[in-house]
N, C-alpha and C positions, 0 to 999 in steps of 0.2 A: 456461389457457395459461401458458407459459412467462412470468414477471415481468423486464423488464429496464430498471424502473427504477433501480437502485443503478447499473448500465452507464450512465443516462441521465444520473445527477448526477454518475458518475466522467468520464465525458467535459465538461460542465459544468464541474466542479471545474478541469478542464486547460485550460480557456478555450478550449474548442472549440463548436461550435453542432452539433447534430444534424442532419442531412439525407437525405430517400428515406425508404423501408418496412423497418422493423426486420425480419430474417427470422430465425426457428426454425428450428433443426433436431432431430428428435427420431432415436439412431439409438443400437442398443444397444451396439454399436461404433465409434470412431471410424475413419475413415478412415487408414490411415500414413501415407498421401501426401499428402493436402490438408486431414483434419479432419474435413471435408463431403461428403455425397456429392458425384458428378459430376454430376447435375442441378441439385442445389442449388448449386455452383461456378459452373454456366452459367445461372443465375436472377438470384445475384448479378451475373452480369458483365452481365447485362442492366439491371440496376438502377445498377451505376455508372456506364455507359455514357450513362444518362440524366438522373441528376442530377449527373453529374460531382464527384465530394467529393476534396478534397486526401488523405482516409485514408480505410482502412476497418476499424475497430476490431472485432475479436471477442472477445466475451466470454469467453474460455476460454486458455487456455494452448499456445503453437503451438511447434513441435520447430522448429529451426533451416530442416529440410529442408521443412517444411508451412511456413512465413512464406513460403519462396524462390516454391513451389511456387503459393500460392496471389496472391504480387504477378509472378508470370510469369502466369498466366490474367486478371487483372483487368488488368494494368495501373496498379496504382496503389501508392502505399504502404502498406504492413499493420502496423498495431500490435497484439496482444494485449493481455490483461488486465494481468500482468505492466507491461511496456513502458508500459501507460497509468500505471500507481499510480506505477509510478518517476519518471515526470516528472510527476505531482502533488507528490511526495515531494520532485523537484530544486530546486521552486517554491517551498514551503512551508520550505524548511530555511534556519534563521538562524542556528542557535549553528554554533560547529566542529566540535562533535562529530556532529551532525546530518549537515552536509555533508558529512562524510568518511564518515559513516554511506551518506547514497547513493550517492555515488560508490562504496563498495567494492560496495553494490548492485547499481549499474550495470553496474560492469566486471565483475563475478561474471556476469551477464545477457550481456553483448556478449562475452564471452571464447570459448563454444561456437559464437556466431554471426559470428564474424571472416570467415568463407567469404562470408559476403552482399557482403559489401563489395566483391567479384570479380564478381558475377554479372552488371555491367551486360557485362563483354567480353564475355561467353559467347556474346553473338548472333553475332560478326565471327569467322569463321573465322582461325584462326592470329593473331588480332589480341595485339597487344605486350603483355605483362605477362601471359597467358595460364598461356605456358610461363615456366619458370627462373625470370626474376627475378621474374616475381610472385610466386610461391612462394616465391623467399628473402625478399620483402618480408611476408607471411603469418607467416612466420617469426617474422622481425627484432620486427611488431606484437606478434605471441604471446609473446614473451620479455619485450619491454618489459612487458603487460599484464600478464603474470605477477611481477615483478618490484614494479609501481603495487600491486597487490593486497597483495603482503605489505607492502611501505611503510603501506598503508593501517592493514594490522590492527596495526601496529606500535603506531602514532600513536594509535589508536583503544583499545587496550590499557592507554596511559598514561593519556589518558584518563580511562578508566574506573575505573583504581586511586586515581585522585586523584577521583574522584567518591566510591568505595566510602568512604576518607577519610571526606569530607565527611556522609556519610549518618553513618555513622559516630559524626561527632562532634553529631550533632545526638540522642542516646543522653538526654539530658535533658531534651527534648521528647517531647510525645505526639506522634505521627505520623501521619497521615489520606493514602489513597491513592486518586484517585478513577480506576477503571477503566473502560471500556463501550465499546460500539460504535460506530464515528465517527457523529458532530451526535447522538449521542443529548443533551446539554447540558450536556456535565462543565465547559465552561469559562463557560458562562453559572452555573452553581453556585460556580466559585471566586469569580466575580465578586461575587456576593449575600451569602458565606457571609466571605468577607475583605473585602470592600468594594475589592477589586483594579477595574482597570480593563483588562484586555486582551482583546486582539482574540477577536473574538467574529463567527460568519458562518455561518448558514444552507446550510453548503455542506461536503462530504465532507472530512476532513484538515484544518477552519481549523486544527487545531494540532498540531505535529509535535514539540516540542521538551518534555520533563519540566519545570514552572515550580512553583515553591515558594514559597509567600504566607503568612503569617504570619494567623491566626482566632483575633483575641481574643472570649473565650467570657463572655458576663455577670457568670460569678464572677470576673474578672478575670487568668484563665491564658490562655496564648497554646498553640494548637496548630498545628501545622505542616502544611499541606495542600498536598498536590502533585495536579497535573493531568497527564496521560497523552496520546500522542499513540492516537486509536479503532484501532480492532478493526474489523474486515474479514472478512466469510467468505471465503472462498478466496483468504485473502490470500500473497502470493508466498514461499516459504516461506524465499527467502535473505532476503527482508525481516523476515519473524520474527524469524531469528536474528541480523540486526546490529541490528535494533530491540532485542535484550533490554536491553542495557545501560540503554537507556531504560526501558522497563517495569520493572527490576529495584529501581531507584530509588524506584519506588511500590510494588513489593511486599514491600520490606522494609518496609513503614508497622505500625505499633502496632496499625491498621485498616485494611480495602479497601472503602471504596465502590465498589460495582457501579451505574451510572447506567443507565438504562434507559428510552428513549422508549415507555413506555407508550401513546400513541396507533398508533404506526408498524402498519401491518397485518401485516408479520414480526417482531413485537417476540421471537416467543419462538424462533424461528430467530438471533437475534441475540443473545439472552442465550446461547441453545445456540453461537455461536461465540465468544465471548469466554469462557466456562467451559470450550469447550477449549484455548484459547490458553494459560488462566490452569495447566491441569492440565497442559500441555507444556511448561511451565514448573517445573515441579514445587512451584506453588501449590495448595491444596485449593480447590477455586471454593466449598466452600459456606460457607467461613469468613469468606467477603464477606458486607458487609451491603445489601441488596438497599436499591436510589432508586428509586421509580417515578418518573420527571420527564414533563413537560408533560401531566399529568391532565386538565385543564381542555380537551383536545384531545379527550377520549374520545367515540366517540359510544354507549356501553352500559357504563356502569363496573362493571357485574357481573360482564363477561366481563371 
């Protein structure tokens, strides 16, 4: 069957609890209108009906018109995959440039989908805000949103010039970049390899932000190692691209460790998604030097 533990720890991650019968759907096309079949539509509305949950998160990716289409049959709020990682993403973000990083995210995410925000009138016949001036308020939101967005990239720009700088100037140093798939253990490794101390958590995204630590090396040279915010399959693809500035940071390193949770049962689904994050970036993935980490986890170390 269908795996939807990564779903389980991303909801986890967002500080949610899971509840009711996880359902599948296998179907060689999606539905336009809801995603789902229409049985499967009215299987779930039987299932929230009964455990009642504040949201019903799907794994996959839903068109503005499927989100509408599918919290008008349930009744309830709908987050997609998307929508979930973003507000893991809002959680997790401490520096500025992070935060302006999700916000442009966000609003990149909520821009197509400003129409939801109307749909509670829809049921009230001729009800106010309907006609005219909801529509020029629809507007009014769209302009300004448009408007936040380029603010954003502006900010985010500067930024990242004064970042490039900074890499830059560290041209005298050797450079180590450690890349992988989120909790595979890149920041448990800065920790042991620099004798750093930062947060460290058994749980999707503990780290969102590029951090750079100083690894004095036995013969007495210091190398400069940076940590990476993980790698995600089907990760949102306007996240990719305001994330590069962050990744870009470790891929100009001297070297790329590739970290790798060798126990995980899709370890190599997971090196296959960050080798192509690393190639959309216009990094060669094989020029990383491959970490098996948590070995000791293995239960067959031949395989």
């Amino acid at each position: 069957g269908v795996d939807l533990s990564e779903a389980r720890g991303l909801v986890a991650a967002a500080g949610a609890d899971v509840v009711g019968a996880e359902v599948v759907q296998r179907r060689a096309t999606p539905d336009p209108s809801t995603l789902l079949g229409r049985g499967k539509v009215e299987e779930i509305r039987h299932e929230v009906e009964r455990v009642r949950p504040d949201l019903v998160v799907v794994d996959n990716d839903l068109t503005p018109a499927q989100a509408r289409n599918l919290e008008k049959a349930w009744q309830v709020r709908v987050v997609d995959r998307s929508e979930l990682i973003l507000d893991i993403f809002a959680k997790r973000a401490k520096t500025r440039q992070a935060r302006l990083q999700v916000e442009l995210a966000q609003n990149e995410y909520l821009a197509p989908r400003l129409r939801r925000m109307w749909t509670h009138l829809e049921r009230m016949e001729g009800a106010i805000g309907t006609r005219g001036p909801g529509e020029t308020q629809l507007e009014t939101d769209k302009r300004l949103l448009k408007r936040r967005i380029q603010d954003l990239r502006d900010e985010l720009a500067e930024i990242e010039e004064r970042k490039q700088r900074e890499v830059r100037s560290r041209s005298d140093h050797f450079t180590v970049g450690l890349v992988g798939y989120t909790n595979a253990g890149k920041s448990t490794l800065l920790n042991r390899l620099t004798g750093a101390d930062e947060f460290v958590a058994d749980m999707l995204f503990a780290t969102l932000d590029t951090r750079t630590r100083q690894w004095h090396l036995p013969d007495s040279r210091c190398v400069l190692l940076s940590d990476t915010v993980g790698f995600l399959q089907r990760l949102p693809h306007h996240l990719v691209a305001c994330f590069h500035a962050t990744l870009e940071e470790a891929l100009h390193a001297d070297l790329l460790l590739h970290v790798v949770d060798a126990a995980h049962p899709d370890a190599r689904a997971q090196m296959d998604a960050v080798e192509s994050v690393l190639a959309s970036l216009g990094h060669d993935p094989r020029a990383a030097l491959l970490v098996f980490n948590k070995c000791d986890r293995l239960v067959d170390p031949i395989t």
